[in-house]
C-alpha positions in Angstrom: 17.5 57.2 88.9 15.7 60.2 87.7 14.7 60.6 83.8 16.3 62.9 81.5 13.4 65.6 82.4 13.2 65.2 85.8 17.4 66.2 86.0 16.6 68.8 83.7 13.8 69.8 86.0 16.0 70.1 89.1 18.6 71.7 87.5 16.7 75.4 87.1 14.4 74.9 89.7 11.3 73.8 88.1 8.1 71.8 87.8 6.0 70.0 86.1 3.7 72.4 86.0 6.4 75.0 84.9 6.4 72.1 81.4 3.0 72.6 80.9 3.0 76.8 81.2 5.1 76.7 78.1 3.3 74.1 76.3 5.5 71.4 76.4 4.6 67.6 77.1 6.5 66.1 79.4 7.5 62.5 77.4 9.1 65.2 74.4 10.8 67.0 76.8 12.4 63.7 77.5 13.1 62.6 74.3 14.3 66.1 73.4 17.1 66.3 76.4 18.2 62.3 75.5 18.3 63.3 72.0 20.6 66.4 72.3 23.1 65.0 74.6 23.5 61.9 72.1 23.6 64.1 69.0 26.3 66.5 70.6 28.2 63.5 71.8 28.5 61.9 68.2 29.2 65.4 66.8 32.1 65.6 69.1 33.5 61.9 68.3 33.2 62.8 64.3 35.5 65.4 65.1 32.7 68.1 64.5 32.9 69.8 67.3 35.9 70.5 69.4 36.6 72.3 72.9 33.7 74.3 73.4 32.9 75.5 70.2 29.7 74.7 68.1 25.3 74.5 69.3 22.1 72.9 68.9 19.0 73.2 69.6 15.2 71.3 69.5 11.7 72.6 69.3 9.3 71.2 71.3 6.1 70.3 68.7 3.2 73.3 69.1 5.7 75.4 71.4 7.2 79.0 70.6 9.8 77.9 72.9 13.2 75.9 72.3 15.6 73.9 74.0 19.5 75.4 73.1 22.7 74.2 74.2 24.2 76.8 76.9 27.6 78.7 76.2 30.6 77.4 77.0 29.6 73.8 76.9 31.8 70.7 76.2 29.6 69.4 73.7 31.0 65.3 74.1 30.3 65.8 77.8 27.0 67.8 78.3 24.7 66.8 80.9 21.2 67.9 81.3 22.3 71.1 83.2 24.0 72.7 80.3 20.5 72.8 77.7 18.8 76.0 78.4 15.4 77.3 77.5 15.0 80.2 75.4 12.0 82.2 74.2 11.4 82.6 70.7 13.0 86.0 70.0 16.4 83.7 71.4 16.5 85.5 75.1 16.6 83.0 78.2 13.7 81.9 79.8 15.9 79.7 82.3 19.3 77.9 82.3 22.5 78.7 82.1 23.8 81.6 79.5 22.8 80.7 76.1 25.2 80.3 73.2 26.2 83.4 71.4 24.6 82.1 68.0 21.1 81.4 69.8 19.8 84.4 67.3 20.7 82.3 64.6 18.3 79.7 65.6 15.8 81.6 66.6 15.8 83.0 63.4 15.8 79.7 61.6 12.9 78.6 64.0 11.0 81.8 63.0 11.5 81.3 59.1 10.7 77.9 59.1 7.8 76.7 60.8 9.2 72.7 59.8 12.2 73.0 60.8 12.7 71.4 64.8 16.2 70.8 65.0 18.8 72.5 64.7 22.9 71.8 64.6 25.5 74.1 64.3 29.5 72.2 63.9 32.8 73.2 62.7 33.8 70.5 60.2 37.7 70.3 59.5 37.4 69.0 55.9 34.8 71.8 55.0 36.7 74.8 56.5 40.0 73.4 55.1 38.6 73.2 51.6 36.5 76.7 51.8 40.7 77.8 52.2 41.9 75.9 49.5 39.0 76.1 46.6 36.7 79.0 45.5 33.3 79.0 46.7 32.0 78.0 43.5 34.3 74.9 43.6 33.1 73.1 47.0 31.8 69.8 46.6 31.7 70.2 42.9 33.3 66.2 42.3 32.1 64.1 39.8 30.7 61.3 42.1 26.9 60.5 40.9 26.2 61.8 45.3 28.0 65.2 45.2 25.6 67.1 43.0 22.8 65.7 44.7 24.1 67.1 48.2 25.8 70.1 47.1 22.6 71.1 45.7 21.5 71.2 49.4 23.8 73.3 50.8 23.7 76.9 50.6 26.6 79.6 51.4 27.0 82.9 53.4 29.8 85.1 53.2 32.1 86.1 56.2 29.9 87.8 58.9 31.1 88.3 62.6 29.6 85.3 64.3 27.5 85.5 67.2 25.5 88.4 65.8 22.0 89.7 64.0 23.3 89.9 60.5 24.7 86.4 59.9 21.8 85.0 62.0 20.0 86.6 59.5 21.6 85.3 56.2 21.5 82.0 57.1 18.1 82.0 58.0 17.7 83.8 54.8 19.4 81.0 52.8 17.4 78.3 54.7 14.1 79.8 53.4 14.4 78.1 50.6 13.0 74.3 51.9 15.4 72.6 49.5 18.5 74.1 51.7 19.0 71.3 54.7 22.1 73.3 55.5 24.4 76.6 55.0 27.9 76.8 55.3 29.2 80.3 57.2 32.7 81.2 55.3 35.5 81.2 58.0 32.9 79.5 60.3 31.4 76.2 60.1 28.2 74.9 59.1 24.9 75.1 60.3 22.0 71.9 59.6 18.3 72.1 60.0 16.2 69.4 59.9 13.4 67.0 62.2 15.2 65.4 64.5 19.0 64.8 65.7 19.7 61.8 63.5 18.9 64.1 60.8 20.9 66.5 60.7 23.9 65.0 62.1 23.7 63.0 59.3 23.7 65.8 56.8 26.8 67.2 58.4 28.3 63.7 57.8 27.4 63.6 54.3 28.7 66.8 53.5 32.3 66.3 55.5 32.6 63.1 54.1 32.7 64.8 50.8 34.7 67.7 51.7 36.9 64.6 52.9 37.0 63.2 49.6 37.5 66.7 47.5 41.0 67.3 49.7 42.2 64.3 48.5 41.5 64.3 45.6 43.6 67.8 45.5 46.5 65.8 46.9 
């Protein structure tokens, strides 16, 4: 059975040597491609994403390329096939189409040279409280945790997904290092972090207290 990269590999007609031209090593590439398709998977079974809404992407180490989930894309059932290669200004270098908020990441990636992951979800819990509570009011629970994570989360108003202008306010919000995530209003919310275990698990944390504000408003 092929690897991960070799799949990947097949699927838009490339080499090796295709790897290497954009500076990325082989073994990452793997590790990249294994690590998407698990993190989308457990995004979709948290409920996180649903049909074909949400996105992620990963940065190779050293590259000014990045791997980005393609649109229209079951995230629980990806294969290879559907991770696309983008450029750093978000445009394709090969794949299928990319996601319409690749600009987003892009941006993210261009603000913060740390940053090599990237997740992008539509948390039930958070958008239903952003309709029942005032901004000001998410997450604010007296739980010892709460402060600690909401302190971590930065906001954006309503901006038209998809575009220039919210890719550029959450990029904005993220430039401050102490923001691991940003919540889009009438959206979802979008993680950055090191690697895929990372920021799913700041989505988790900050559903799980969404989750815990709504019923505490029962």
């Amino acid at each position: 059975m092929k690897h991960p990269e070799e799949r990947w590999l097949s699927s838009v007609g490339w080499t090796r040597k295709d790897l290497q031209r954009y500076g990325i090593d082989r073994e990452e590439c793997r590790q990249i491609l294994t690590g998407m398709l698990a993190a989308c998977r457990d995004a979709w079974t948290c409920g996180f994403l649903r049909g074909f809404n949400g996105n992620m992407s990963m940065r190779p180490s050293g590259a000014s390329v990045f791997f980005v989930t393609g649109t229209g894309v079951a995230k629980g059932h990806m294969t290879v096939s559907d991770i696309s290669l983008a450029r750093a200004d978000g445009t394709l270098i090969c794949g299928r189409p990319l996601s319409s908020e690749t600009a987003m990441h892009a941006a993210i990636y261009r603000r913060r040279s740390d940053v090599s992951c990237i997740l992008h979800v539509h948390p039930a819990a958070l958008l239903a409280l952003s309709l029942r509570v005032p901004r000001e009011q998410m997450l604010a629970l007296s739980l010892f945790e709460a402060q600690v994570w909401r302190d971590r989360l930065g906001f954006v108003g309503a901006i038209t997904p998809g575009g220039a202008m919210l890719a550029e306010h959450v990029a904005a919000c993220l430039g401050d290092e102490h923001i691991q995530a940003v919540f889009m209003a009438r959206h979802g919310l979008c993680a950055a972090g090191n690697d895929p275990v990372q920021v799913l698990g700041i989505c988790e944390q900050m559903e799980h207290l969404a989750a815990t504000q709504l019923l505490s408003l029962q």
